[in-house]
PALUM-391681 format. One record per residue (C-alpha): residue in one letter; x, y, z; residue number from 1. Coordinates in Angstrom, 3 decimals. Example, Ala and Ser with C-alpha at 12.3 -4.5 7.8 and 13.67 -1.06 7.14 Angstrom:
% PALUM-391681
<A; <12.300; -4.500; 7.800>; 1>
<S; <13.670; -1.060; 7.140>; 2>
***
This chain:
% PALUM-391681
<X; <92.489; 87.271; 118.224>; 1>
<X; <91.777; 90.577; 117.459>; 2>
<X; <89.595; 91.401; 120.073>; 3>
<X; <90.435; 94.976; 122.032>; 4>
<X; <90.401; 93.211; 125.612>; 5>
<X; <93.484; 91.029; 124.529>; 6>
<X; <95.737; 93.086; 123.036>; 7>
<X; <98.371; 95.010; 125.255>; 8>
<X; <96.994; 98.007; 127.552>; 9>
<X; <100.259; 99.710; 127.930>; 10>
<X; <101.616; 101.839; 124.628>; 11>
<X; <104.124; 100.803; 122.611>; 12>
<X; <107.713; 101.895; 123.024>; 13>
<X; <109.587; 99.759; 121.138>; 14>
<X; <109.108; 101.782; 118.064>; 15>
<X; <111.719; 104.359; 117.016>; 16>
<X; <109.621; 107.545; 116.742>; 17>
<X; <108.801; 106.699; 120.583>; 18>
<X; <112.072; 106.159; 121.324>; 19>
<X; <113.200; 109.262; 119.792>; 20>
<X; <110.248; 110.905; 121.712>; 21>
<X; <111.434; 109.723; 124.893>; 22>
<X; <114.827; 110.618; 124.401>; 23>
<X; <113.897; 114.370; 123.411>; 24>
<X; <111.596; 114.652; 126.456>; 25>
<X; <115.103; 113.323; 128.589>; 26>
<X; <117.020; 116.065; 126.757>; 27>
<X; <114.386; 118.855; 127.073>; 28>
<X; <114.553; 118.362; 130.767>; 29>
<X; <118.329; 118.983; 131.036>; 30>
<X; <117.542; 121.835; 128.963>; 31>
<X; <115.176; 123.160; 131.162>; 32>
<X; <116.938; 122.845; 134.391>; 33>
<X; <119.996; 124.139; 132.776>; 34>
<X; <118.111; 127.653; 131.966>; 35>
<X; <115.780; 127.520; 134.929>; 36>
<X; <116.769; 130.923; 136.846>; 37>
<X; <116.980; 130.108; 140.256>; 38>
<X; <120.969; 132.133; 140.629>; 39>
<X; <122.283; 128.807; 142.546>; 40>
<X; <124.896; 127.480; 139.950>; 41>
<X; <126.181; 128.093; 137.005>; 42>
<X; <126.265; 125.540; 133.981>; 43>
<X; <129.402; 124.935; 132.428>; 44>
<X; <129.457; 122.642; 129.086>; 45>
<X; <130.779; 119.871; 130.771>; 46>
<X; <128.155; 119.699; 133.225>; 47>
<X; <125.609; 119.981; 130.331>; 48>
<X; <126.940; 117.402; 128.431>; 49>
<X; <127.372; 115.575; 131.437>; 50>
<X; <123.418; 115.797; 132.882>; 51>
<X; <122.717; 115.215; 128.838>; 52>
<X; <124.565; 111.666; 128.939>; 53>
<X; <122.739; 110.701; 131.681>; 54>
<X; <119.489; 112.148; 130.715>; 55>
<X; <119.479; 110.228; 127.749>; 56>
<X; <121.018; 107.070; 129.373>; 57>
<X; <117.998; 106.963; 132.043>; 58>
<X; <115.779; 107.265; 129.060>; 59>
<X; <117.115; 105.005; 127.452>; 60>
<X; <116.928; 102.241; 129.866>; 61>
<X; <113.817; 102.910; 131.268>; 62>
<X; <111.918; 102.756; 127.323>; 63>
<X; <114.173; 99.713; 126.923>; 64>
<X; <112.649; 97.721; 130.205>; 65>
<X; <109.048; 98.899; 129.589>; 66>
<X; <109.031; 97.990; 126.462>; 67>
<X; <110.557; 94.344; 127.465>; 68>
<X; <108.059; 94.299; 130.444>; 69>
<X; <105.006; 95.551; 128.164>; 70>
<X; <102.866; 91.927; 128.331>; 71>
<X; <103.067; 91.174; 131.010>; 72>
<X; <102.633; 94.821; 132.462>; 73>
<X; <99.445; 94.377; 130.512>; 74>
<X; <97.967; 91.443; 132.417>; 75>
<X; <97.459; 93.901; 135.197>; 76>
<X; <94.496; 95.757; 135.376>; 77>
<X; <95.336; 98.999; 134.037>; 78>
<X; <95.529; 101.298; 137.237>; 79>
<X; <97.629; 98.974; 138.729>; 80>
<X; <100.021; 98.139; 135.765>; 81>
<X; <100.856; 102.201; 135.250>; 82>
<X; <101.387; 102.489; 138.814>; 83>
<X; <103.732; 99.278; 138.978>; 84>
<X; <104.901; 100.740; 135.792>; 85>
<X; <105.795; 103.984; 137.431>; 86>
<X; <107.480; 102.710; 140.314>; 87>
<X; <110.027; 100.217; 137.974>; 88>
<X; <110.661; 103.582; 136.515>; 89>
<X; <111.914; 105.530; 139.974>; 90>
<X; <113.304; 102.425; 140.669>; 91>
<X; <115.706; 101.709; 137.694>; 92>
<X; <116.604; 105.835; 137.598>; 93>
<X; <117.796; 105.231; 141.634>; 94>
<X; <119.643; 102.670; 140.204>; 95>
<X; <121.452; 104.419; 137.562>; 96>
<X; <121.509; 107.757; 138.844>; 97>
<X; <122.996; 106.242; 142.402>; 98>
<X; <125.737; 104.543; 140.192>; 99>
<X; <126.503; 107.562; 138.746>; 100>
<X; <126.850; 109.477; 142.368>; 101>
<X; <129.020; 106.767; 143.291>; 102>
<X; <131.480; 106.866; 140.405>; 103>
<X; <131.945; 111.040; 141.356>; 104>
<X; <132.390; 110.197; 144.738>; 105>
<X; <135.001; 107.726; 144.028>; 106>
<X; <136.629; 109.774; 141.234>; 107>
<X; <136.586; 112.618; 143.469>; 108>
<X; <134.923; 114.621; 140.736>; 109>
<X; <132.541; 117.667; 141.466>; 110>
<X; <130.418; 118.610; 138.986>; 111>
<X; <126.185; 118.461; 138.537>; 112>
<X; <126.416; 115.058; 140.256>; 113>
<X; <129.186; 115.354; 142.821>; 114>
<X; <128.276; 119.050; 144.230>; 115>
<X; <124.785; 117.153; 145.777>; 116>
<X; <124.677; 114.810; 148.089>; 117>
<X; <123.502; 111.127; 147.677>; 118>
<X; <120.263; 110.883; 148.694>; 119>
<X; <119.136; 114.351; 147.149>; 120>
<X; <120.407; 113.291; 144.246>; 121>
<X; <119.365; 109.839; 143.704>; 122>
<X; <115.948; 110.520; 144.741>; 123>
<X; <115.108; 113.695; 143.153>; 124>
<X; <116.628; 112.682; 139.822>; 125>
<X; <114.018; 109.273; 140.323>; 126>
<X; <111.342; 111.247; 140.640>; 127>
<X; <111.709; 113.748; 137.933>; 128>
<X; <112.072; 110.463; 135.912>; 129>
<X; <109.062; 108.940; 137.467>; 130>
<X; <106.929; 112.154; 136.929>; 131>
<X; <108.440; 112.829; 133.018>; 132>
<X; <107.343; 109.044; 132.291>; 133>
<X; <104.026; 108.900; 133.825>; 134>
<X; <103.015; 111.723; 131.783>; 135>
<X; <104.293; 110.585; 128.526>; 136>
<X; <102.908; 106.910; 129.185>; 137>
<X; <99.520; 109.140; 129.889>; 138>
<X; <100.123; 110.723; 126.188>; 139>
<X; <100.868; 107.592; 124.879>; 140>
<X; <98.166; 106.085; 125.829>; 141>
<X; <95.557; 108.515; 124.851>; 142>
<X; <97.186; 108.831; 121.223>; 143>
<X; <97.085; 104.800; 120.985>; 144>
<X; <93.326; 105.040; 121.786>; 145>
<X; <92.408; 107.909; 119.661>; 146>
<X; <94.314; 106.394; 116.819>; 147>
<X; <92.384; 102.742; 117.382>; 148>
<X; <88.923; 104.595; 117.358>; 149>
<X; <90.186; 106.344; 114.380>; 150>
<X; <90.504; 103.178; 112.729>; 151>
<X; <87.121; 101.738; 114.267>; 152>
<X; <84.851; 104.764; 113.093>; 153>
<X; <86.524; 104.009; 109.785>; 154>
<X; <85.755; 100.341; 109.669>; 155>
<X; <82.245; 101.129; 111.029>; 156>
<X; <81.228; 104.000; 108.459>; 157>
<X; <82.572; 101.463; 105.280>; 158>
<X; <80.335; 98.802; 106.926>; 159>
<X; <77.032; 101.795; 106.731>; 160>
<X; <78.215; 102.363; 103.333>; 161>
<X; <78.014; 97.984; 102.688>; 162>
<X; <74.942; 98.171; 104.324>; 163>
<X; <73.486; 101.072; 102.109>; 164>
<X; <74.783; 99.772; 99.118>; 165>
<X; <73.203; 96.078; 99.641>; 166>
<X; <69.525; 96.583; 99.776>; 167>
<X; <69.685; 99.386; 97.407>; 168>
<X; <71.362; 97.345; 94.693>; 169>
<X; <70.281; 93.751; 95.050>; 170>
<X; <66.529; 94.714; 94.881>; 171>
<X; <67.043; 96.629; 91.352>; 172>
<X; <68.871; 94.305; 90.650>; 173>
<X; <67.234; 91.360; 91.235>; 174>
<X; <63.980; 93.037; 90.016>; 175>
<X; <65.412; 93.643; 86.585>; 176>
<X; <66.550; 89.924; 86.395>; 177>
<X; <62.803; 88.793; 87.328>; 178>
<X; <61.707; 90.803; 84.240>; 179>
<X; <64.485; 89.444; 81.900>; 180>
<X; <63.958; 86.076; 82.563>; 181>
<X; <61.507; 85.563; 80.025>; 182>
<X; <62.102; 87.798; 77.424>; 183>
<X; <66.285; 87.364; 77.261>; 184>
<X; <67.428; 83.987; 79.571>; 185>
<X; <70.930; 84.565; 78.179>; 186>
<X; <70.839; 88.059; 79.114>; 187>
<X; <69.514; 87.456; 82.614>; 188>
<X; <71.814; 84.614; 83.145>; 189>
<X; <74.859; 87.365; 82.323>; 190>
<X; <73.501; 89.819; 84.916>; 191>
<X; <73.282; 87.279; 87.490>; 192>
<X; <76.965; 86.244; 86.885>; 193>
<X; <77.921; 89.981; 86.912>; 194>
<X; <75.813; 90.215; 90.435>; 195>
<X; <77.141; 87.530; 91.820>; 196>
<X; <81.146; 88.725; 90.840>; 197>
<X; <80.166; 92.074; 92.259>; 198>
<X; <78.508; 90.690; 95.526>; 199>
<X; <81.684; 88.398; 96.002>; 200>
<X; <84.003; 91.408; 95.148>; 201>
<X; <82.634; 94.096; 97.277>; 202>
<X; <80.869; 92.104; 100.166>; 203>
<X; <82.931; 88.725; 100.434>; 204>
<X; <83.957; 87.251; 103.537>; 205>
<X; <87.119; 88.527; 105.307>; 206>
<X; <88.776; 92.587; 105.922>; 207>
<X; <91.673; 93.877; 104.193>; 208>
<X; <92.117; 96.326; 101.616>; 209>
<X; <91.467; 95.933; 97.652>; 210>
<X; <93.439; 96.993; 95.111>; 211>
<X; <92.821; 99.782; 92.298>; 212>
<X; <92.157; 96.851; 89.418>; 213>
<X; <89.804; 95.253; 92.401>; 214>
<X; <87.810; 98.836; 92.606>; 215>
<X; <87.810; 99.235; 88.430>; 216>
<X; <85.914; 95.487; 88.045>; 217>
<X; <83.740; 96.378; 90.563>; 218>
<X; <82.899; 99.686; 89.343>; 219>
<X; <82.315; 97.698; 85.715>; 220>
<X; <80.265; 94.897; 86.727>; 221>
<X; <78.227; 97.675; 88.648>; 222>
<X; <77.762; 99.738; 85.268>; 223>
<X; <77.267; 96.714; 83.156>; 224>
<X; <74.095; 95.310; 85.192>; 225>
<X; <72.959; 99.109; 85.096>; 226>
<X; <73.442; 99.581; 81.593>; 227>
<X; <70.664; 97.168; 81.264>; 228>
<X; <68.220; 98.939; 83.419>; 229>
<X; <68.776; 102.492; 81.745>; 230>
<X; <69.618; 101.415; 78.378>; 231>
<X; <71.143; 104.080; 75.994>; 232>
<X; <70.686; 106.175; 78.168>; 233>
<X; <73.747; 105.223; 80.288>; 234>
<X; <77.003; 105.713; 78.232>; 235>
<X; <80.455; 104.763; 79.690>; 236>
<X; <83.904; 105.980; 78.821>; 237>
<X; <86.700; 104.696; 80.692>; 238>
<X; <90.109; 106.534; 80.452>; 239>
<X; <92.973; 104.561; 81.462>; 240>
<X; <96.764; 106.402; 81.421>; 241>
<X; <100.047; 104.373; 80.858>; 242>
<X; <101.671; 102.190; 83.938>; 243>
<X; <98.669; 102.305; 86.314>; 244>
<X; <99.577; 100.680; 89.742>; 245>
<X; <96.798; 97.948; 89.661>; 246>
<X; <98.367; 96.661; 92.643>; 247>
<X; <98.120; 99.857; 94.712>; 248>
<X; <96.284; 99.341; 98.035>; 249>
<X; <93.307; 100.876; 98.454>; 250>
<X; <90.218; 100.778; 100.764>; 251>
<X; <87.214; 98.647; 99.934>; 252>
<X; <84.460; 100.543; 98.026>; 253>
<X; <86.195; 103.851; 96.580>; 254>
<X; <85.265; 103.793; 93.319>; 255>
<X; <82.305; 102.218; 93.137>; 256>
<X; <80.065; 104.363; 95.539>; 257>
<X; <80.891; 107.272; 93.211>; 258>
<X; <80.032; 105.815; 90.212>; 259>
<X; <76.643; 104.781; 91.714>; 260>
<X; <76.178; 108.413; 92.981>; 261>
<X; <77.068; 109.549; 89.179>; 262>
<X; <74.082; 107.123; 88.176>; 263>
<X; <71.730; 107.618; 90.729>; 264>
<X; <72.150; 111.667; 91.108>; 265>
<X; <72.691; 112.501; 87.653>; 266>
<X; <72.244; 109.963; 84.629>; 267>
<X; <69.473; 108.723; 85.831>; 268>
<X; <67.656; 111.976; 86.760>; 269>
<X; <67.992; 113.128; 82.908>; 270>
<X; <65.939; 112.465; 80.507>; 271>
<X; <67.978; 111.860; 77.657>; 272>
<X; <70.638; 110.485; 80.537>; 273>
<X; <74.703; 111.017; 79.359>; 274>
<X; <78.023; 109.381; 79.599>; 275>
<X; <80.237; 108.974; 82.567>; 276>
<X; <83.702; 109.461; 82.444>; 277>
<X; <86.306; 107.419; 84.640>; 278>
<X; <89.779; 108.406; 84.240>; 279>
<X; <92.369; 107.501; 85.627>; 280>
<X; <95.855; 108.348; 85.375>; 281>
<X; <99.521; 108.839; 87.182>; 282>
<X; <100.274; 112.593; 87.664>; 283>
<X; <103.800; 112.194; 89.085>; 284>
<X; <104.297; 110.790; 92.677>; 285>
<X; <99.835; 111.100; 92.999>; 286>
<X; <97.399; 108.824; 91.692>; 287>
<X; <94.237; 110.717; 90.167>; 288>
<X; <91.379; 109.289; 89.433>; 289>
<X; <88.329; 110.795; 88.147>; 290>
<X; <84.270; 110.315; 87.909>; 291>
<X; <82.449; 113.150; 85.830>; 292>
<X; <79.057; 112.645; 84.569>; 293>
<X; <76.164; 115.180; 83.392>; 294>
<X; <74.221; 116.050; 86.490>; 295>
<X; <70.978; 118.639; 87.281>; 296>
<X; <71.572; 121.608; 89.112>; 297>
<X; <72.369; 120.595; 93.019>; 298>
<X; <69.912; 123.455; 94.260>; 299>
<X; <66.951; 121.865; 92.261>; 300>
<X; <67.666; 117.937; 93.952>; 301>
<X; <65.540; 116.802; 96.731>; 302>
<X; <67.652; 117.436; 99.817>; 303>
<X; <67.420; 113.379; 101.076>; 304>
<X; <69.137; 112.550; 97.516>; 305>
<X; <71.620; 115.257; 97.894>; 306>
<X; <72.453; 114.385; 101.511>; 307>
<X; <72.592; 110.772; 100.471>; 308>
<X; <75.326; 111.270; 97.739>; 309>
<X; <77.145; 113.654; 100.380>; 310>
<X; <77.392; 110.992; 103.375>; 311>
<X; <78.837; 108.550; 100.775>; 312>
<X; <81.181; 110.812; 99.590>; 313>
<X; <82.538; 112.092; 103.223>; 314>
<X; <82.613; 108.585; 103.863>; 315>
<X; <85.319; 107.680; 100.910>; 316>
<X; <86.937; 110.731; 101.593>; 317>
<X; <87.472; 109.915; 106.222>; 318>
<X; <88.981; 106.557; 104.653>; 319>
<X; <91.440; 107.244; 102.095>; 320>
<X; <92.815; 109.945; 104.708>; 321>
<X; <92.695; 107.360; 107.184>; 322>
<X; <94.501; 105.044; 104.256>; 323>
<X; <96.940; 107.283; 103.143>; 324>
<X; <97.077; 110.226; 105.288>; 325>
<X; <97.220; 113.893; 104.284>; 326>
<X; <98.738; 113.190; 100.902>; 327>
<X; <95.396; 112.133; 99.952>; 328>
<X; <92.438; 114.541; 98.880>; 329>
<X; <88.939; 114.339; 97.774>; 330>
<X; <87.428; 117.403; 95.887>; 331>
<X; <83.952; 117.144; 94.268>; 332>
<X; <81.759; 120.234; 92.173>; 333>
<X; <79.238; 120.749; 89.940>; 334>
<X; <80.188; 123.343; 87.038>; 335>
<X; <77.919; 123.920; 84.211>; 336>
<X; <75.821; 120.772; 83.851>; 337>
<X; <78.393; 118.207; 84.592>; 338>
<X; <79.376; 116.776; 88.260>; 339>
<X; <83.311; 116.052; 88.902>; 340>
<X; <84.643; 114.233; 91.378>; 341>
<X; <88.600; 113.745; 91.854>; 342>
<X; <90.443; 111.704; 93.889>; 343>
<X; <94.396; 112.098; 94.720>; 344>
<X; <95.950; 109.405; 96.576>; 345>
<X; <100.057; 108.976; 96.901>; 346>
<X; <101.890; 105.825; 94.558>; 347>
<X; <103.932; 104.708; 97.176>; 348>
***
């Protein structure tokens, strides 16, 4: 159903911002051949206004019928849908614009329309229209596919960061099971129930977004079966403001990845290891949240952990702008022995 080959070829224009586009590309035309200094006429406002009304009116009427004729315009193959596409466009602006020619010749008006004769006018004022169109449809359409491989390289880099994560984390994992088998069964049977709730959480069936309480029990049944690895040595403090939006959409695997990189590149790289902080709190119309944890010095890492914590990172950071647009920021430094890494993301 979703597939790329059955949806619609031709862009959309029944939305209002392309509507509104199409209409100021209609009035930026008058606009232009109203200050175009060629010394044959002079605009009054009525002829303005006049050109304007039926600027807009062809614009209108021609986004109107493509968008009505999009499907089945679509069936087509593509270079011969934009040029049938075209051509209903000159044909409906003859239509309109020879109406309007007719009306001044009948009213005995002069004017924009009534000072040129029929033909002249009919067809040139098609095939501005024609031209105007087949480049926005052009723009359109390039914008449309930009924006769905936009959303593709998105979908494809959070499936890398799945596939990263899986290996990775059910080999540990199941490793440090094997050896609590014997020595604690009731212990063992808790991290496989915390396994299996994090494998069903982060990797289950279907697409869609999670939520910000789906990302906080994953990020806790992550620390809880690594808790058990490192022991002490792994300290959590989670730091939860008033009237968090639990509901708030969010993109699968945001917190998580972070708190694995604040395990993997900095507790467990310390002897003694440290506590992680999560935060997370409302600062007005943003939501912040928060992972800090005691970390070595980046410039002593080995460079394949350091770009492996990076990609992850970059990752989270292409999908919540992707999610929520500019409004959302990811900032991440290392300042005297600890390793902070903020997220802002709007509360709509």
């Amino acid at each position: 159903m979703n597939d790329p080959r059955q949806q619609p070829w031709l862009p959309e224009l029944c939305r209002l911002p392309r509507l509104g586009a199409m209409l100021g590309l209609a009035e930026l035309v008058v606009v232009v051949v109203a200050l175009a200094p060629d010394g044959t006429r002079q605009w009054s406002v009525p002829d303005f206004l006049s050109a304007s009304a039926l600027s807009l009116w062809l614009a209108l009427a021609v986004t109107v019928s493509l968008c009505a004729a999009r499907t089945p315009l679509s069936r087509l193959p593509e270079a011969l849908g934009a040029v049938v596409a075209v051509a209903m466009t000159a044909l409906i602006a003859a239509v309109c614009t020879g109406i309007v020619h007719a009306l001044f010749a009948a009213l005995g008006a002069t004017g924009f329309a009534g000072d040129v004769g029929f033909w002249r006018f009919t067809l040139g004022c098609a095939t501005v229209t024609a031209l105007i169109v087949a480049l926005a449809l052009r723009y359109f359409y390039v914008s449309d596919r930009w924006s769905a491989q936009t959303v593709a390289n998105a979908r494809a880099q959070a499936d890398a960061l799945q596939a990263r994560i899986r290996p990775h984390f059910l080999f540990n994992s199941m490793n440090l099971i094997a050896s609590l088998v014997r020595r604690d069964p009731e212990v063992a049977e808790r991290a496989v129930l915390d396994l299996s709730d994090l494998f069903r959480a982060a990797l289950g069936a279907g697409e869609g977004d999670s939520t910000l309480q789906a990302e906080c029990e994953l990020a806790e049944a992550y620390l809880s079966i690594e808790s058990l690895r490192l022991g002490d040595r792994l300290q959590v403090e989670w730091q939860r403001g008033d009237a968090l939006p639990l509901t708030l959409p969010m993109p699968r695997l945001v917190l998580q990845p972070l708190v694995e990189n604040a395990v993997l590149h900095g507790i467990s790289r310390l002897p003694d290891g440290g506590r992680i902080v999560i935060s997370l709190a409302c600062e007005g119309n943003l939501l912040h949240l928060q992972v800090r944890n005691p970390a070595p010095d980046p410039e002593a890492r080995a460079l394949p952990l350091m770009q492996g914590a990076g990609h992850a990172q970059r990752n989270i950071a292409h999908r919540l702008a992707w999610r929520f647009g500019p409004a959302a920021r990811m900032t991440g430094a290392w300042a005297d022995g600890y390793y902070a890494c903020d997220i802002f993301v709007p509360v709509q």
